[in-house]
N, CA, C and O atoms as CSV, one atom per row, in Angstrom:
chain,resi,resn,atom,element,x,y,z
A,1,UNK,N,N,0.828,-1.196,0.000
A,1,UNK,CA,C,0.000,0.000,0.000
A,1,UNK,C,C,0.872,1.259,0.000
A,1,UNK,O,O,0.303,2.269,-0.415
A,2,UNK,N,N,2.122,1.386,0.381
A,2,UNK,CA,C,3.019,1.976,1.148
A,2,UNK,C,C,3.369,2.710,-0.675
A,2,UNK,O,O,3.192,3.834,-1.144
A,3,UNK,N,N,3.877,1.514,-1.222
A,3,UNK,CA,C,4.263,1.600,-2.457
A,3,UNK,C,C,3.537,2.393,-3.639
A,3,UNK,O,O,4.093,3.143,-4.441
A,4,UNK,N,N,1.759,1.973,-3.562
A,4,UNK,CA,C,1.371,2.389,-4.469
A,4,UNK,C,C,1.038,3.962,-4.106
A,4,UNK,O,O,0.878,4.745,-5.043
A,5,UNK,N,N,0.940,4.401,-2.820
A,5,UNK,CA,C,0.821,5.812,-2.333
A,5,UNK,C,C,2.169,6.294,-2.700
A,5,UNK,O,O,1.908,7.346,-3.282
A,6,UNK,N,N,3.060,6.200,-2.707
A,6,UNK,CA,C,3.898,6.987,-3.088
A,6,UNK,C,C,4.386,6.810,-4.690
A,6,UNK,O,O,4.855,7.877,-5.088
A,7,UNK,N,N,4.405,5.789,-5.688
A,7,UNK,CA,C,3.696,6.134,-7.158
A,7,UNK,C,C,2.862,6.819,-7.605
A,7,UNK,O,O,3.065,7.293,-8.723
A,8,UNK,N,N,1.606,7.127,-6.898
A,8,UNK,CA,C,0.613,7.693,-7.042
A,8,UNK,C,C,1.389,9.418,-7.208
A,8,UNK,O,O,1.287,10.169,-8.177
A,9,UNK,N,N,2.025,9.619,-6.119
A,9,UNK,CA,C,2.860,10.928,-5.347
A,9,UNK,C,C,3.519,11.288,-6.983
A,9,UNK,O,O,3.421,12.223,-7.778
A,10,UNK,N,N,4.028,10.330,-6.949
A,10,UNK,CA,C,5.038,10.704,-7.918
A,10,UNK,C,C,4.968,10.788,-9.332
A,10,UNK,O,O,5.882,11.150,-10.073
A,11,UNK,N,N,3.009,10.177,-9.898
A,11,UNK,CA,C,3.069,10.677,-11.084
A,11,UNK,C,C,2.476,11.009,-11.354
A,11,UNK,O,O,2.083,10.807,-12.503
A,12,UNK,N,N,1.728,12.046,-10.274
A,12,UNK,CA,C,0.790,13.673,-9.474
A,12,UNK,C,C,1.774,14.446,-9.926
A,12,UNK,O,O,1.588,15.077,-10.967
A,13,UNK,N,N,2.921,14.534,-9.278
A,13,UNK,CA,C,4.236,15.091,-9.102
A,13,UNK,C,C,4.360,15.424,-10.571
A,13,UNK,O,O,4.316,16.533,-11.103
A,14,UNK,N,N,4.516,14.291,-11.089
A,14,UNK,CA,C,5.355,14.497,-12.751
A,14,UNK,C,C,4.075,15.263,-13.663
A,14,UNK,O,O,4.291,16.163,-14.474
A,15,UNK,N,N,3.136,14.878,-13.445
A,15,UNK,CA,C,1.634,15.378,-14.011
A,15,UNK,C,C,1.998,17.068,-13.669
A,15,UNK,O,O,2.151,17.856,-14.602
A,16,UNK,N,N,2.088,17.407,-12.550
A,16,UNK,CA,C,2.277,19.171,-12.158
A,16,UNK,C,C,3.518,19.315,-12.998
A,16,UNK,O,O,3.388,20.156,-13.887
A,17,UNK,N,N,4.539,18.790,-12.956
A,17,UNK,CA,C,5.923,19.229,-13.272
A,17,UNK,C,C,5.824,19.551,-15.151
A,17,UNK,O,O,6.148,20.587,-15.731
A,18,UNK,N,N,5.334,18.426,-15.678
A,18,UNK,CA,C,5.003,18.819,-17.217
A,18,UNK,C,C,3.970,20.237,-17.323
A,18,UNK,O,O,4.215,21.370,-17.738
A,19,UNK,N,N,2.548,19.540,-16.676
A,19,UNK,CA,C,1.726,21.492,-16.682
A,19,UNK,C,C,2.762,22.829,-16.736
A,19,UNK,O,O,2.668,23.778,-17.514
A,20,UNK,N,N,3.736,22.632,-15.725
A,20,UNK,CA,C,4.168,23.936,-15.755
A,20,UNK,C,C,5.632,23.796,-16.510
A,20,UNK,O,O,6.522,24.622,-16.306
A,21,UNK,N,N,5.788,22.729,-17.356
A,21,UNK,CA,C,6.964,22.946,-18.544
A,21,UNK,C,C,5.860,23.356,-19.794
A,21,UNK,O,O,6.274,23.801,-20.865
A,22,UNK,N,N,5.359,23.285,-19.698
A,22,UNK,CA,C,4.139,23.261,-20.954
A,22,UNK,C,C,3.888,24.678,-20.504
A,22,UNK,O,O,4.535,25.402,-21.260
A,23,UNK,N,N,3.195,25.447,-19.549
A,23,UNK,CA,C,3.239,26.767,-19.630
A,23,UNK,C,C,4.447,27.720,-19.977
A,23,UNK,O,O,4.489,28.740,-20.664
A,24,UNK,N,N,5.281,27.137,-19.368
A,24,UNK,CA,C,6.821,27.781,-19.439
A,24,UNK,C,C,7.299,28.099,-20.609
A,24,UNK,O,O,7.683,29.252,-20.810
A,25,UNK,N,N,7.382,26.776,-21.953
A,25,UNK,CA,C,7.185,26.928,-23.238
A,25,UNK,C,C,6.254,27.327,-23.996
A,25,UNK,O,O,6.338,27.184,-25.216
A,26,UNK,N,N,4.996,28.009,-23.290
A,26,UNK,CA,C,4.204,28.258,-23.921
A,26,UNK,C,C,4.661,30.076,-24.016
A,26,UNK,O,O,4.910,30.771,-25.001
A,27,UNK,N,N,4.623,30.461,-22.323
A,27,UNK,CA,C,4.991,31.471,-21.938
A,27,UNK,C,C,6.076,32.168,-23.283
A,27,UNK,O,O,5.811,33.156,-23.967
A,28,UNK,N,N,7.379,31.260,-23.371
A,28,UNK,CA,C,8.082,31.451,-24.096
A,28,UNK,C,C,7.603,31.616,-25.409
A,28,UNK,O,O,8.250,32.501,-25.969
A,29,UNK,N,N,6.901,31.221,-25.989
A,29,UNK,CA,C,6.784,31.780,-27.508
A,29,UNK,C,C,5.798,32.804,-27.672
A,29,UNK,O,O,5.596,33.492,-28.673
A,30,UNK,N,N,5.032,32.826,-26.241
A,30,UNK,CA,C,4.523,34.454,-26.610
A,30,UNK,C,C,5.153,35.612,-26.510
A,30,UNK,O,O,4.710,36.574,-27.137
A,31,UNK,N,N,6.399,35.752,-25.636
A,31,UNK,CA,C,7.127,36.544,-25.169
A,31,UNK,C,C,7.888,36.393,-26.936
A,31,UNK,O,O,8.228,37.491,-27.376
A,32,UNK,N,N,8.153,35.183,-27.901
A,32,UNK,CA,C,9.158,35.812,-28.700
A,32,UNK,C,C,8.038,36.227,-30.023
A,32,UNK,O,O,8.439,36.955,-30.930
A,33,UNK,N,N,6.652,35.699,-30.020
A,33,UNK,CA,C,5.225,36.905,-30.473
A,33,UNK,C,C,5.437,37.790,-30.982
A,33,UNK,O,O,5.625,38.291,-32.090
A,34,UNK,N,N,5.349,38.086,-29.245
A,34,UNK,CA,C,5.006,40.022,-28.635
A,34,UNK,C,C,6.395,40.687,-29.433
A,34,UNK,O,O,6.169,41.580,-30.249
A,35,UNK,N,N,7.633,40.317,-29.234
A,35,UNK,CA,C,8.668,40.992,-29.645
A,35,UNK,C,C,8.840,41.098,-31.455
A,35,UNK,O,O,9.262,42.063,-32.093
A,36,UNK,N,N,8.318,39.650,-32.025
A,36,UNK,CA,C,8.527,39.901,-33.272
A,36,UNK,C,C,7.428,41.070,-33.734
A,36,UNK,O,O,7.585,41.953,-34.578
A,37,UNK,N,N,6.787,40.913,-33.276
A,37,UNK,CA,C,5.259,41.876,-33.409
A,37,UNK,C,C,5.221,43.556,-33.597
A,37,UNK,O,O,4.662,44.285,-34.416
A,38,UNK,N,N,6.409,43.896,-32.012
A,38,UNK,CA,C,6.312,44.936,-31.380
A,38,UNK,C,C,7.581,45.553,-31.377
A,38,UNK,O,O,7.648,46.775,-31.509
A,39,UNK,N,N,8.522,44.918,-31.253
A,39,UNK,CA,C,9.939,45.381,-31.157
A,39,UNK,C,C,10.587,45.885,-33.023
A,39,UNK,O,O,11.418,45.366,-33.769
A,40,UNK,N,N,9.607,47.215,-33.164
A,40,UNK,CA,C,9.619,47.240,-34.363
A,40,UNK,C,C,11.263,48.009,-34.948
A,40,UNK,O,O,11.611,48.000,-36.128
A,41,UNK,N,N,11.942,48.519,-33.997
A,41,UNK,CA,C,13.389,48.653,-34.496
A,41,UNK,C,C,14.247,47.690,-33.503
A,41,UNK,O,O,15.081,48.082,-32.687
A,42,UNK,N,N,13.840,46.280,-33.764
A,42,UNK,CA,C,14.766,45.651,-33.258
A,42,UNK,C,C,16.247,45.800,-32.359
A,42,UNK,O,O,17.416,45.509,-32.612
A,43,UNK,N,N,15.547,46.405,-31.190
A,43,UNK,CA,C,16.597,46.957,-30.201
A,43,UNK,C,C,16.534,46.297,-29.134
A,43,UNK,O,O,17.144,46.799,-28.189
A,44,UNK,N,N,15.678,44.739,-28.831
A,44,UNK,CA,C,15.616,43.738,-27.888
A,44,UNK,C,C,14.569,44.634,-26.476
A,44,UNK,O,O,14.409,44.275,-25.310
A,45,UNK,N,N,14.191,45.488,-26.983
A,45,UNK,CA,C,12.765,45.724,-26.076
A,45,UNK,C,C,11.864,46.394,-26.361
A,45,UNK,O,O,11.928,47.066,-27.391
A,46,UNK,N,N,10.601,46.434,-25.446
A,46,UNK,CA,C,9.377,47.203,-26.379
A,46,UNK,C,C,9.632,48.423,-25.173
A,46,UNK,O,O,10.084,48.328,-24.032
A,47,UNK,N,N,9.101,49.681,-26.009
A,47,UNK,CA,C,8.853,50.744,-25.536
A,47,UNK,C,C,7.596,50.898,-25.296
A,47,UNK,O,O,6.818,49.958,-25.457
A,48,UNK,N,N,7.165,52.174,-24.848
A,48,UNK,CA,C,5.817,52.500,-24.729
A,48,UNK,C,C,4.935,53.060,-26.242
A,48,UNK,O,O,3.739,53.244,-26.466
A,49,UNK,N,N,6.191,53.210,-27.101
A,49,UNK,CA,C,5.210,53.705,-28.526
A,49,UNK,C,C,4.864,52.324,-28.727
A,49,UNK,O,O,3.750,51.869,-28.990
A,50,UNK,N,N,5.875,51.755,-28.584
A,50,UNK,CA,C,5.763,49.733,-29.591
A,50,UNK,C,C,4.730,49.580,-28.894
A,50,UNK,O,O,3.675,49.724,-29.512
A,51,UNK,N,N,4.643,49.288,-27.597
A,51,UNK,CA,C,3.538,48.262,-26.942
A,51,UNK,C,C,1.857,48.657,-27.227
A,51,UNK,O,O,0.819,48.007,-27.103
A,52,UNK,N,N,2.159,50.035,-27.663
A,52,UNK,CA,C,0.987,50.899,-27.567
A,52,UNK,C,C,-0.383,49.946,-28.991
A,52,UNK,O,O,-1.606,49.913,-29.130
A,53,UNK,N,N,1.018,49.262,-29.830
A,53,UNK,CA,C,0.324,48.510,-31.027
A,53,UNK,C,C,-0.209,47.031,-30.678
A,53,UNK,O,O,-0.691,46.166,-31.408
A,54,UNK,N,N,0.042,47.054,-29.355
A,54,UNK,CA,C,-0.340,45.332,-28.247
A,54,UNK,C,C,-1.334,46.116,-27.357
A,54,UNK,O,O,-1.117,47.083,-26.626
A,55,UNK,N,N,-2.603,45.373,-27.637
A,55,UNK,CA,C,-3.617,46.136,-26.713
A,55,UNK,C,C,-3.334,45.435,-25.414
A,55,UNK,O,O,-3.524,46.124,-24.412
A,56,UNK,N,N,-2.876,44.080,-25.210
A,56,UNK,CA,C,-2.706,43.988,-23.799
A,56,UNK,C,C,-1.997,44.472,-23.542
A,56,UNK,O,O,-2.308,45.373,-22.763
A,57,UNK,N,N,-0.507,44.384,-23.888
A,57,UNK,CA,C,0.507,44.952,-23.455
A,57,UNK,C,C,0.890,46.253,-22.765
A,57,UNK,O,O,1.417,46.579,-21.702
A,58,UNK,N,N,0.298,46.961,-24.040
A,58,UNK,CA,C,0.343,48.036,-23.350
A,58,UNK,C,C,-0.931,48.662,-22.338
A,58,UNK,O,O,-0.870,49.821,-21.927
A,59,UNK,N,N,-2.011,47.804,-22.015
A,59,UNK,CA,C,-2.744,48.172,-21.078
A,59,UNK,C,C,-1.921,47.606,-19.630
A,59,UNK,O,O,-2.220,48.046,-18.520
A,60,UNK,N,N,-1.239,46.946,-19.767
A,60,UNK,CA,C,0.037,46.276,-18.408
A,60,UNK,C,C,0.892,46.757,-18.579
A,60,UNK,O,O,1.640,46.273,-17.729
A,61,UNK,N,N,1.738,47.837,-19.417
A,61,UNK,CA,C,2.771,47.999,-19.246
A,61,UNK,C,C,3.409,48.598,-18.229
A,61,UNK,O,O,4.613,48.410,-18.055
A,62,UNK,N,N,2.982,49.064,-17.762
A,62,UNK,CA,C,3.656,49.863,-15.797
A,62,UNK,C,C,4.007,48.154,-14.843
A,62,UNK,O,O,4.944,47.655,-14.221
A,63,UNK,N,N,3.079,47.905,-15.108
A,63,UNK,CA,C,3.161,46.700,-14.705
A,63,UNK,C,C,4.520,45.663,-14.761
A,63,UNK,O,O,5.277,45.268,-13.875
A,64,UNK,N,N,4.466,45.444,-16.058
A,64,UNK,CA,C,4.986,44.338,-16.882
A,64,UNK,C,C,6.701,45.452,-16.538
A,64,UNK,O,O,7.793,45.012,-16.176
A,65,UNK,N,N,6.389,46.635,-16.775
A,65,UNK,CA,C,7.969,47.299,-16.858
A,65,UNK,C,C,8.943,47.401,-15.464
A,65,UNK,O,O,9.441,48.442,-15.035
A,66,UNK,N,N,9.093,45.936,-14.827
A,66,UNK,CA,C,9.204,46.297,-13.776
A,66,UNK,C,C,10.925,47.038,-13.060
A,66,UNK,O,O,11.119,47.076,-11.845
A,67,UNK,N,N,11.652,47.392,-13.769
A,67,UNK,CA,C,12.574,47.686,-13.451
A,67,UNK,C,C,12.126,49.357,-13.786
A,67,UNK,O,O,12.949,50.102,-13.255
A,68,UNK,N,N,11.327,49.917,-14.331
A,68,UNK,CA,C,10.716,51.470,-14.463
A,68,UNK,C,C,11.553,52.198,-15.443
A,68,UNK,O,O,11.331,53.403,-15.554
A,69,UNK,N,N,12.518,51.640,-16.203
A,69,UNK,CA,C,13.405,52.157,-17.178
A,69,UNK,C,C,12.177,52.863,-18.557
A,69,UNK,O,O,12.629,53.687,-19.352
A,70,UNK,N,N,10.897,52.474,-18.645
A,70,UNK,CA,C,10.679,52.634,-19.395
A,70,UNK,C,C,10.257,51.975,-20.857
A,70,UNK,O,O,9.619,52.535,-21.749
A,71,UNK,N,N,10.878,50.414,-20.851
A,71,UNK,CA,C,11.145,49.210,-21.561
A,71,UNK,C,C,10.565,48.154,-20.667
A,71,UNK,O,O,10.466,47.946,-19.458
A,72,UNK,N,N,10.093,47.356,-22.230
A,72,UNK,CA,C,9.813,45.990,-21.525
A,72,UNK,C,C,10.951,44.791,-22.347
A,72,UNK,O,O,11.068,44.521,-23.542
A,73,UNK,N,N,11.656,44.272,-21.164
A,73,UNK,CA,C,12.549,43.145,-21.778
A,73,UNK,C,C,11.720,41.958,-21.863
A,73,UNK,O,O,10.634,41.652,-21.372
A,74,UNK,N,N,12.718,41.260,-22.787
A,74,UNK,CA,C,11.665,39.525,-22.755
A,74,UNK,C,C,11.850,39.016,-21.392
A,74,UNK,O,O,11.022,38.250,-20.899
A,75,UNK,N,N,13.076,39.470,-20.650
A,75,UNK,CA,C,13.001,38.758,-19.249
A,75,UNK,C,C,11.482,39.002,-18.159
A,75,UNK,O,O,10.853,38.309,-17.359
A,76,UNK,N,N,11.403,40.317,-18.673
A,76,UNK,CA,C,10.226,40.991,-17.731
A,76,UNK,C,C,8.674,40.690,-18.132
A,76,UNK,O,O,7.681,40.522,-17.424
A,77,UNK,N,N,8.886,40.689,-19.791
A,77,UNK,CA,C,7.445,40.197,-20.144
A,77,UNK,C,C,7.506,38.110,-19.754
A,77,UNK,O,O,6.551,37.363,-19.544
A,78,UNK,N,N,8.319,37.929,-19.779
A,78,UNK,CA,C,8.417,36.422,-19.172
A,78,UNK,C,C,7.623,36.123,-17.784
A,78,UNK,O,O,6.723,35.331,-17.506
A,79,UNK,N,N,8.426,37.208,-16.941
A,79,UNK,CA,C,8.034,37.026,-15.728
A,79,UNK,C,C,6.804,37.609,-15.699
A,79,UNK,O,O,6.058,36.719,-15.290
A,80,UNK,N,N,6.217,38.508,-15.881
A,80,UNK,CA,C,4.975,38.709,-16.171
A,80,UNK,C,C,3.823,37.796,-16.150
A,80,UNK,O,O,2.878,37.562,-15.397
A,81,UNK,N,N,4.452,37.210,-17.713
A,81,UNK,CA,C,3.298,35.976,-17.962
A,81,UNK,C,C,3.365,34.627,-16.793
A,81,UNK,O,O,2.557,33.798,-16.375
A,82,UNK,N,N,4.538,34.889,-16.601
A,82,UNK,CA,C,4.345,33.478,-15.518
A,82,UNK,C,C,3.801,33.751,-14.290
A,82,UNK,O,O,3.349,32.864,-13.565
A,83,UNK,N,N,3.814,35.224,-13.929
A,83,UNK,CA,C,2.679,34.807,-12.747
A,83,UNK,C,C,1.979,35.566,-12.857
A,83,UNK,O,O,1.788,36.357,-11.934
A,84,UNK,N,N,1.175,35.665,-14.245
A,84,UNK,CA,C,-0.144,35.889,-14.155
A,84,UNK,C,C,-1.103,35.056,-15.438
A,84,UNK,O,O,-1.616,35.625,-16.402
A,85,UNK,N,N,-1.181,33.235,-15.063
A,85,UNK,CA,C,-1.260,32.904,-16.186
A,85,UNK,C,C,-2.507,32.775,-16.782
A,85,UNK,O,O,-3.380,32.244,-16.096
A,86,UNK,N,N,-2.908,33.299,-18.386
A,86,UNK,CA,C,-3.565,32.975,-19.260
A,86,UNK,C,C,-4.637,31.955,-18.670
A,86,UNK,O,O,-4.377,30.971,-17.978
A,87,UNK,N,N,-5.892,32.387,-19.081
A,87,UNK,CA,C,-6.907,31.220,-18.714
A,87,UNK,C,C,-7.031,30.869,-20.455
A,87,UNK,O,O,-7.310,31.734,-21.285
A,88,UNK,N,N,-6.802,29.650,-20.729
A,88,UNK,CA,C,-7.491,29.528,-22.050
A,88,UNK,C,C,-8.392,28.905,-21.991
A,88,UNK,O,O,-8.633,28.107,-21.084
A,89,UNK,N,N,-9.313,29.212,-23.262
A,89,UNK,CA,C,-10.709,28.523,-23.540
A,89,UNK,C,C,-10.614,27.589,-24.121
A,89,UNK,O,O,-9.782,27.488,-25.022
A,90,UNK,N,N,-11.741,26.255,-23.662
A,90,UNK,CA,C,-12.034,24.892,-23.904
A,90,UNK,C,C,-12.177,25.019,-25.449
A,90,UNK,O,O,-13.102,25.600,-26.016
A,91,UNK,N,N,-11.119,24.386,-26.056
A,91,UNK,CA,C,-11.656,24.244,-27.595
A,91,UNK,C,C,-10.480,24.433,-28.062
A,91,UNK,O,O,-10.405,23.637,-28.998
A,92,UNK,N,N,-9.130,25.218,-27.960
A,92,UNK,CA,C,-8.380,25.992,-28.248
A,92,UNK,C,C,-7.040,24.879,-28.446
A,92,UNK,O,O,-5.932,25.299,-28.780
């Protein structure tokens, strides 16, 4: 019994651990999206004119800009998305 409770543990465990590699890579190709999208003089961040053409984006950008420079890096829109994640809809 001992045994199958802790299999059970462990491929709960692995079940969570993929969910959040699967967001992580998901995370990741929106972040490289947003940049092909927005980062329209390819200078590795969005400004506030760029984002202004991302209706989310730039409705988060104070947010999302968290170092206040003014720019959003892919590090920052990363972290962003990861903790605040996307609900997607059934079907998708």
């Amino acid at each position: 019994m001992k045994h199958l409770l802790a299999l059970g543990t462990l491929i709960a465990l692995g079940t969570l651990g993929s969910a959040a590699l699967a967001d992580d890579a998901d995370n990741a190709r929106r972040v490289e999206k947003a940049f092909a999208r927005l980062d329209t003089d390819n200078d590795g961040k969005i400004s506030r004119e760029e984002a202004a053409r991302g209706r989310r984006i730039a409705k988060h950008f104070d947010r999302i800009d968290a170092d206040k420079d003014g720019f959003i890096t892919r590090a920052e829109l990363k972290a962003f998305l990861d903790a605040h994640p996307i609900h997607k809809k059934h079907g998708r």
